[in-house]
C-alpha positions in Angstrom: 100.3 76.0 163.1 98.8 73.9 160.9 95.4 75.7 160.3 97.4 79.0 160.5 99.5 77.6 157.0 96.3 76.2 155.4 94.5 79.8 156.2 98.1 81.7 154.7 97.5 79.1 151.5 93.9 80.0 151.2 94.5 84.0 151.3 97.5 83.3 148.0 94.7 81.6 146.4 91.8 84.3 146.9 94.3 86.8 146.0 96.3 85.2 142.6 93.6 85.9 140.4 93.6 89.5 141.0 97.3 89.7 141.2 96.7 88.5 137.6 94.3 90.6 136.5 96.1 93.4 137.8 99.0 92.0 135.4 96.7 92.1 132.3 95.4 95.4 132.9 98.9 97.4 133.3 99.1 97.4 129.0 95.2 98.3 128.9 96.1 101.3 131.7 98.8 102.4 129.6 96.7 103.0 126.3 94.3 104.6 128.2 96.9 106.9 129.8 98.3 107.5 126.3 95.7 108.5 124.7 94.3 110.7 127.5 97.4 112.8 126.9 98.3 113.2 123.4 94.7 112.6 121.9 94.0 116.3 120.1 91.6 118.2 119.1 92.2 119.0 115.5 91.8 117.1 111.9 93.9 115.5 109.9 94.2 114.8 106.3 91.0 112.2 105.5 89.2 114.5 108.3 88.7 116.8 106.2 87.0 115.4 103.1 85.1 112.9 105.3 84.4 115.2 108.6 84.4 118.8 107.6 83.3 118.8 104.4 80.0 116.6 105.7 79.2 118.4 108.7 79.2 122.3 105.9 76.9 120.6 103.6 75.0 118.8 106.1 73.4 121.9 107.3 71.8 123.0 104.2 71.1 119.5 102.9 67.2 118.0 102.6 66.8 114.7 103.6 67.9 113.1 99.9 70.7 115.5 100.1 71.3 113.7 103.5 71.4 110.2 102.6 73.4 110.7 99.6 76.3 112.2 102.2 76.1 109.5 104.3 76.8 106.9 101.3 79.3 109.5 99.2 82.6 107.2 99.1 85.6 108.4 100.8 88.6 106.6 98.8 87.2 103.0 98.4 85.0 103.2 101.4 81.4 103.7 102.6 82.3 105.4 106.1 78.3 105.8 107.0 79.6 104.6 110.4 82.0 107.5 110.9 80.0 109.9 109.4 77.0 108.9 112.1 79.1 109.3 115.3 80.4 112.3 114.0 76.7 113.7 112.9 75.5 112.9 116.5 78.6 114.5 118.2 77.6 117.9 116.6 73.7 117.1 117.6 74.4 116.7 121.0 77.4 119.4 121.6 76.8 122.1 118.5 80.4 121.0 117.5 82.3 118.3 116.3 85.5 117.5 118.6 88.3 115.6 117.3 89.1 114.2 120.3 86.0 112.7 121.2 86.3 111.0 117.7 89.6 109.5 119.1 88.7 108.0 122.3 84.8 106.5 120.6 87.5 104.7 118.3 89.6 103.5 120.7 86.6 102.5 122.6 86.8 99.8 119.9 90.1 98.4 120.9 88.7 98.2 124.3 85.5 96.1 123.0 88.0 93.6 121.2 89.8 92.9 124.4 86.5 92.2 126.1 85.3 89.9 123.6 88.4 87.9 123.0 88.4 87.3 126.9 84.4 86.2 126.4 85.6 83.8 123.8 88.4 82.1 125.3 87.7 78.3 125.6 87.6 77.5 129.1 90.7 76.0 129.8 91.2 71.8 130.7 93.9 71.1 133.5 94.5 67.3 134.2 91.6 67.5 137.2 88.9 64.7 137.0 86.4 68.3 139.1 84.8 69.9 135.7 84.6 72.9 138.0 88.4 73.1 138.0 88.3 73.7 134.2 87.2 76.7 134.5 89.5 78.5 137.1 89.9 82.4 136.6 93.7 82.1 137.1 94.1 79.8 134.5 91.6 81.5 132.0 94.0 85.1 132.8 97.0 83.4 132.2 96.1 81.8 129.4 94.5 85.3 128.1 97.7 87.5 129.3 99.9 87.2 126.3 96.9 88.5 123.7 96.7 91.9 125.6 100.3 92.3 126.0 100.2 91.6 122.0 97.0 93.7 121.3 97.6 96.7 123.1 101.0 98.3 122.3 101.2 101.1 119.6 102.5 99.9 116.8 99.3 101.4 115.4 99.8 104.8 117.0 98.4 106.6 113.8 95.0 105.0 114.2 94.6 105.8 117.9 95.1 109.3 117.4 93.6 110.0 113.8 89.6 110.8 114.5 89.1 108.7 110.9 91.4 106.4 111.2 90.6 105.5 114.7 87.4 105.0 114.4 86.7 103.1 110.8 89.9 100.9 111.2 89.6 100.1 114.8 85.6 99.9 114.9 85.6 97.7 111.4 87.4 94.8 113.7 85.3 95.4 116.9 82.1 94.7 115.0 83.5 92.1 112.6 84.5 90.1 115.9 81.3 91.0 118.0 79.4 89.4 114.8 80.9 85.9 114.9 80.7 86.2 118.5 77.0 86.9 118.4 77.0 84.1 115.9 78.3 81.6 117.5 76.0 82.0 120.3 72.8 82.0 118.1 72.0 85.1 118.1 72.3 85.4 114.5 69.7 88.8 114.0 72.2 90.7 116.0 75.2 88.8 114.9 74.0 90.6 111.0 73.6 93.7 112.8 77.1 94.0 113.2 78.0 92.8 109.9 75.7 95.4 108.3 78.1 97.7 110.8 81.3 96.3 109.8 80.1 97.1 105.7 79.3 100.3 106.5 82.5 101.3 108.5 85.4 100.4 106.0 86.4 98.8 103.2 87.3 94.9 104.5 84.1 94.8 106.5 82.3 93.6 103.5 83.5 90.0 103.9 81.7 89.7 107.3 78.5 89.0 106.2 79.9 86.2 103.6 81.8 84.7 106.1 78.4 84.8 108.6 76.8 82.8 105.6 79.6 80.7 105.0 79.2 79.3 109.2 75.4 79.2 108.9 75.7 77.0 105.9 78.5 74.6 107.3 76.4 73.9 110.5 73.4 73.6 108.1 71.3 75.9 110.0 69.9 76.7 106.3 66.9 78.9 107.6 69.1 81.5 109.0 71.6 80.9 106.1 68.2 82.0 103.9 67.7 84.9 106.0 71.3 86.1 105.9 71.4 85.9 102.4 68.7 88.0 101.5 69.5 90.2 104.5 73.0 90.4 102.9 71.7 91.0 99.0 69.4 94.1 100.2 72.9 95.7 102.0 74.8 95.1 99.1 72.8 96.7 96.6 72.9 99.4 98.9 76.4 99.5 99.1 77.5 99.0 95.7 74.9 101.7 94.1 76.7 104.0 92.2 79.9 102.6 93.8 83.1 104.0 91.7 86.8 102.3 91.8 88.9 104.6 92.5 91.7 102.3 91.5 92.4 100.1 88.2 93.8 96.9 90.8 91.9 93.7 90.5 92.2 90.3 90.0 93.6 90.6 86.0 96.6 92.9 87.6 97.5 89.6 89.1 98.5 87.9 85.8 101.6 87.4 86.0 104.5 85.3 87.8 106.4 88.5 89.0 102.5 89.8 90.3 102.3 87.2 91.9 104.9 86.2 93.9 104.6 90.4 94.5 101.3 89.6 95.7 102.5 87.3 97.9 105.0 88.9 99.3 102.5 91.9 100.3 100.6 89.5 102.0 103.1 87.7 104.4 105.0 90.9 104.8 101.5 92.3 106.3 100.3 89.7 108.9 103.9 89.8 110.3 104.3 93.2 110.1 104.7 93.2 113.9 107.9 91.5 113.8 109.1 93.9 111.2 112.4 95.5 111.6 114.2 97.3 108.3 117.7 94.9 109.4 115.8 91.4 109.5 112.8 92.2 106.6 112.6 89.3 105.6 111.2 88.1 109.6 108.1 89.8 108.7 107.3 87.2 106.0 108.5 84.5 107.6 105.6 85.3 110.6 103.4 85.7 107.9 103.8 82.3 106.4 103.5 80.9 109.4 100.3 82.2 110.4 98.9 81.0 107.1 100.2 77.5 107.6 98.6 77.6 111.3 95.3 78.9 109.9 95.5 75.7 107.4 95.8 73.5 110.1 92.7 75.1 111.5 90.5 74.9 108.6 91.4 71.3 108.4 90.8 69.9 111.7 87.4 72.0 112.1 88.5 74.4 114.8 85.5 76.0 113.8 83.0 73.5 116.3 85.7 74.5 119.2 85.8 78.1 119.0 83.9 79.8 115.8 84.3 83.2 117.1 88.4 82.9 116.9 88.2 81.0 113.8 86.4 83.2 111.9 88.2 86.0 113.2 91.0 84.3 112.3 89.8 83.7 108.1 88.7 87.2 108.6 92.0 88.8 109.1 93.6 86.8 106.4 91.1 88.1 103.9 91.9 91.5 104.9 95.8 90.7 103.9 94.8 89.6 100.7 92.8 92.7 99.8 95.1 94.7 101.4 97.9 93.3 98.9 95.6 93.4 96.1 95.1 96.9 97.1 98.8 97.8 97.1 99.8 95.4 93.9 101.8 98.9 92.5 103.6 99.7 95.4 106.6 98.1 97.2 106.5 95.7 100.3 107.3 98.6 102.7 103.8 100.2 102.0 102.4 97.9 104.5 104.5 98.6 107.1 102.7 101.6 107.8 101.4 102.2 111.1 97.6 102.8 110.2 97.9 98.8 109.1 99.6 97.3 111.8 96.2 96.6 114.0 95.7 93.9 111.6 98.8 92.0 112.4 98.8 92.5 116.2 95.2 91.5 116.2 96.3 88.8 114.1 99.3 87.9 116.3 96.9 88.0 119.4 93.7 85.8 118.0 96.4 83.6 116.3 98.1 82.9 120.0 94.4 82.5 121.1 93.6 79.0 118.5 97.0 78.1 119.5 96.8 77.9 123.2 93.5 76.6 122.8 94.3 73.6 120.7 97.4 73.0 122.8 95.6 73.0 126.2 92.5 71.2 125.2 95.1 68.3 123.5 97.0 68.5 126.7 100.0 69.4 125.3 102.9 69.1 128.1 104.9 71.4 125.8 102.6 73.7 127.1 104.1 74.6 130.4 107.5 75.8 128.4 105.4 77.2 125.5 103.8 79.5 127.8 106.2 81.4 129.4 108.1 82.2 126.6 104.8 82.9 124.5 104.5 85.7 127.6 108.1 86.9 127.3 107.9 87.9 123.7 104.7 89.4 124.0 105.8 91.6 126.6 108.9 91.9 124.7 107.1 93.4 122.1 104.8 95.3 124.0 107.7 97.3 125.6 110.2 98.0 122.6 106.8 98.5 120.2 105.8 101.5 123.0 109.3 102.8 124.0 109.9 102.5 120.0 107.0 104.9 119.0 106.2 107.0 122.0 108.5 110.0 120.1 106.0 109.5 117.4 103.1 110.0 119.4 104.2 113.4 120.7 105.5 114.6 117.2 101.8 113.6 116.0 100.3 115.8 118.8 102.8 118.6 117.7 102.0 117.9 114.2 98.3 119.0 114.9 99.1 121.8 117.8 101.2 123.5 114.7 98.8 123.1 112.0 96.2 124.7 115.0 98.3 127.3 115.4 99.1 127.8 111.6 95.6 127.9 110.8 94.3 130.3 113.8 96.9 133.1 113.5 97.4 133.2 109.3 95.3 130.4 107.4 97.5 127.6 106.7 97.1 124.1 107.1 99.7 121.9 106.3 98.4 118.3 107.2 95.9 117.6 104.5 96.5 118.2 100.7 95.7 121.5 99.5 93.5 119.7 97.1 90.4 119.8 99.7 90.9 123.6 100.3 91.7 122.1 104.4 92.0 125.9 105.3 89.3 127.3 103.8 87.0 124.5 104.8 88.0 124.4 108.6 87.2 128.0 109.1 84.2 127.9 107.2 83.3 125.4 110.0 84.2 127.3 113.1 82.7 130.4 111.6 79.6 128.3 111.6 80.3 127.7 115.4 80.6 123.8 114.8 84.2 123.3 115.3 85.4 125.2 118.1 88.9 124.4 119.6 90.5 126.1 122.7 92.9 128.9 121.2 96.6 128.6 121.1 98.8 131.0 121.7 102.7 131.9 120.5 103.7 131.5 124.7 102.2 128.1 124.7 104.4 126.9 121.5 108.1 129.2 121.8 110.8 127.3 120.8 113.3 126.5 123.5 117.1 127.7 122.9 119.2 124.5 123.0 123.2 124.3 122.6 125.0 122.8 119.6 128.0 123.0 118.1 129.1 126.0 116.1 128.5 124.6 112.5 130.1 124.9 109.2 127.6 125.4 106.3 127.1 122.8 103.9 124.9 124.3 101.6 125.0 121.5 98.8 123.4 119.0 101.7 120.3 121.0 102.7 117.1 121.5 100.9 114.5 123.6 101.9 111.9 126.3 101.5 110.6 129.0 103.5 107.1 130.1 103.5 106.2 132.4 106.6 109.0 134.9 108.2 107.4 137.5 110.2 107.6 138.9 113.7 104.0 138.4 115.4 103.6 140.6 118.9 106.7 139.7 120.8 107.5 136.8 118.2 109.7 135.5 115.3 107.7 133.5 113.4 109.5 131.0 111.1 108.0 127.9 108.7 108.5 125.7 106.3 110.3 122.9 105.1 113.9 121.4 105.9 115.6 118.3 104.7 119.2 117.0 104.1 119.3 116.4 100.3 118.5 113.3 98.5 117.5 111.3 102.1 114.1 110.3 102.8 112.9 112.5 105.8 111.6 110.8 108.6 110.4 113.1 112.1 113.7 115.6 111.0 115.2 117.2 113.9 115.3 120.8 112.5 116.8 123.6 114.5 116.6 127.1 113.6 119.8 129.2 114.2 119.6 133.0 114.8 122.9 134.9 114.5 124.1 136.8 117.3 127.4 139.2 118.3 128.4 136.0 120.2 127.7 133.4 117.4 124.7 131.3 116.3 122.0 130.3 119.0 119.8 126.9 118.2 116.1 127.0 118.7 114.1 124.0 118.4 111.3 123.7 116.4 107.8 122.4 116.1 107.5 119.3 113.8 104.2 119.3 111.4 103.1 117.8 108.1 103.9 118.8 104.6 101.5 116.8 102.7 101.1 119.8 100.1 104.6 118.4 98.7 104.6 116.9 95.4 106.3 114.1 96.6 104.9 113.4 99.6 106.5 109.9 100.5 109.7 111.0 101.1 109.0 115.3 102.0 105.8 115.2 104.1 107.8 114.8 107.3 109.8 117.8 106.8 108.2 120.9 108.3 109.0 123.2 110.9 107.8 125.6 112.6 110.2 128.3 115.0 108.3 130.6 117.7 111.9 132.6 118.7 111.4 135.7 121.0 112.0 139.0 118.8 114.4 140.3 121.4 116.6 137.6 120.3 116.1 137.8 116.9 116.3 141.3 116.3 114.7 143.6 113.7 116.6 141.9 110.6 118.0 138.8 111.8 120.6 136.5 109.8 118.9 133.0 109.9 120.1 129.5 109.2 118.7 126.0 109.5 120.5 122.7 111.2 118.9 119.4 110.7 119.8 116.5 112.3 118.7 112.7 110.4 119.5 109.0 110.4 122.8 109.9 111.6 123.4 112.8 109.1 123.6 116.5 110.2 123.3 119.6 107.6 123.4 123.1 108.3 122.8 126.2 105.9 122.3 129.7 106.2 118.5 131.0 104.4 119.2 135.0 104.1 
């Protein structure tokens, strides 16, 4: 009995660790499933300037023409990176897919995960066996909360915008593999990826004076030398002909009101994850708190433990600060936006990292409580950040299956500003056979009849415009723009209602952009598009729209 109990004890050991791991790979599975089903194959708004337009004058360029593409700004940003994966994409296929530009940036995401494992400390226990120290079930556990906290979508926008996905989530992948490289003395490579992380976006050009700034403080002044020099040739590169494109700098700071403003930016972004419009003020709070913890980690030198979290750690905080610099004119709620918020859950994640590790290698007996609740709110979060934004990620696909659709069948595109001719531009590009997306038809997008209450119309509490009414084949084809007057429109629910000898019947519609509005902050989330079969609608049908937001319904008939 006894050898059959030791054996039993034995088999839980052998198969903890991949209980574990299967644990830690359930939020990884779920991206991955994610973005398999709502990744699409279509641009949007900085696509354009920074895809489209380069891949039309690529193919008539010489080679000057060439390199002066691949260095042309976009906003504030050399996006050679970008532009390179894209370039090779066409080489290899004859066409660029939008995609395929989604899943090479969430590839990224992917790469941090890996390297944050790599660089977890092993982790003490209170065994006098070294060999204990390093125990895979430990090491998981210890690693568990991070990818609960890394991937959850409160970035949806950047893992399914083709830019977005691959500058913002690629700048932090090679920014970390850097100081990883680094810390392992492998400092040519470890510049390689700092030359990648300038040349991807904008807050990748404080790797490579953060490289320095370890070389120097473990006086390994040869290499400093050679980083230097290495870093002088890239800048000049970078900052030829560079243009500002926006008056912020240091002298907006100077005054008190800037800069507690400033401030307030900043804290508000590295806790954006905790942000919630009832508690704002958590946000900062988090924020603060990371700051003092990164203090703390300056000062005692955490930099000999683990230099590859530290510096990701100073890293991240940099980017807050030029992030808030950035933003000086705009309100707090700018950077709540989710194409920002990888920086605060890859902030909350590295941050959890230096503060297990300090704990465990101090031996900490707070640990054992610390730890389970540290697991509980990252899967907290993970859960109410996916179930929160999931109805975003399918209005984003929508967004892009409209403006397909839009642009296909009668030339619009509504999610870039008109200001890069998106329409014009995109078709110029499939004519030239290098974009070339599978066809949608009016069957694949009709609007499906729903029931509502007979309304009353309130035509003092809608605003809206219509801008394409036509039957198409077996189709009523309805667009435009819908909103309840003077409320901020967020992912409307519009309806469009088609009288009938029995009363009005609801149709829903399909969600897209409307970032030709003047004011886009508050309007670009109001357009609609209704696919309604012309057998309901008639030859001359009386039309009305019924939107539904933040708690508020409007209706109003538009003929």
């Amino acid at each position: 009995m006894q050898a059959v109990a030791l054996s039993s004890a034995a088999k839980t050991r052998s198969l903890a660790p991949w209980v574990w791991y299967g644990l830690t790979a359930l939020p990884v599975l779920y991206y991955i499933v994610m973005v398999a089903l709502h990744a699409y194959n279509m641009p949007y708004m900085d696509d354009y300037p920074s895809i489209v337009d380069l891949l039309l004058r690529w193919q008539d360029a010489d080679w000057s023409e060439r390199g002066r593409l691949l260095l042309e700004q976009n906003n504030f940003h050399r996006v050679v990176f970008l532009k390179l994966i894209s370039l090779a994409n066409y080489a290899l296929t004859g066409a660029v897919n939008f995609t395929f530009l989604q899943w090479v940036g969430n590839v990224a995401w992917l790469m941090i995960g890996w390297l944050l494992w790599r660089s977890l400390a092993p982790v003490p226990d209170e065994s006098t066996d070294p060999s204990d120290r390093r125990s895979p079930v430990k090491r998981i556990l210890t690693f568990l909360p991070a990818v609960y906290f890394l991937f959850q979508f409160q970035f949806w926008n950047n893992a399914f915008w083709s830019m977005a996905a691959i500058c913002n989530l690629w700048v932090h992948a090679w920014a970390l593999l850097s100081f990883y490289l680094a810390a392992r003395q492998r400092i040519g490579w470890a510049l390689a990826a700092g030359a990648l992380s300038l040349f991807t976006v904008g807050n990748g050009i404080v790797v490579l004076p953060l490289l320095i700034a370890g070389l120097l403080l473990n006086r390994q002044w040869r290499q400093a030398t050679v980083a230097v020099v290495v870093s002088a040739v890239l800048y000049a590169v970078y900052f030829s002909n560079y243009q500002n494109p926006s008056s912020a700098g240091l002298s907006s700071l100077l005054s008190v009101e800037r800069i507690i403003h400033f401030v307030q930016l900043d804290t508000a972004f590295l806790g954006a994850t905790f942000y919630h419009p009832s508690v704002a003020w958590l946000s900062q709070v988090v924020g603060w708190l990371t700051i003092g913890w990164s203090l703390y980690l300056v000062i005692t030198r955490y930099d000999r433990q683990n230099p590859t979290l530290f510096w990701m750690v100073i890293f991240l905080h940099l980017t807050g600060l030029m992030l808030a610099l950035n933003r000086i004119e705009n309100s707090v709620d700018v950077v709540f936006a989710s194409r920002y918020r990888q920086v605060p859950a890859l902030m909350l994640a590295v941050t959890y990292l230096t503060f297990a590790d300090v704990l465990i290698s101090k031996r900490v007996v707070a640990w054992t409580w610390i730890f389970p609740l540290t697991l509980a709110a990252a899967v907290g979060i993970n859960v109410v950040s996916n179930v929160t934004y999931f109805s975003k990620i399918v209005r984003f696909r929508e967004l892009k299956q409209t403006d397909q659709l839009l642009w296909q069948r009668y030339g619009i595109v509504r999610g870039c500003s008109p200001l890069y001719q998106p329409a014009q531009r995109l078709s110029q590009l499939a004519a030239s056979g290098a974009f070339r997306p599978a066809p949608l038809t009016l069957d694949e997008l009709v609007s499906q009849e729903v029931s509502l209450p007979q309304p009353t119309p309130t035509a003092s509490r809608l605003s809206h415009q219509i801008d394409l009414n036509r039957q198409d084949g077996s189709y009523l084809v309805v667009s435009g723009f819908a909103k309840i007057t003077g409320q901020k429109a967020n992912f409307n629910d519009t309806y469009l209602a088609v009288q009938t000898p029995g009363g009005w019947r609801f149709f829903t519609t399909l969600f897209h952009q409307r970032l030709d509005k003047e004011d886009s902050l508050n309007d670009k989330d109001t357009g609609f598009t209704a696919v309604v079969p012309a057998s309901v609608a008639g030859s001359s049908p009386k039309l009305g729209l019924f939107v539904r937001s933040g708690g508020k319904t409007a209706f109003q008939v538009i003929n």
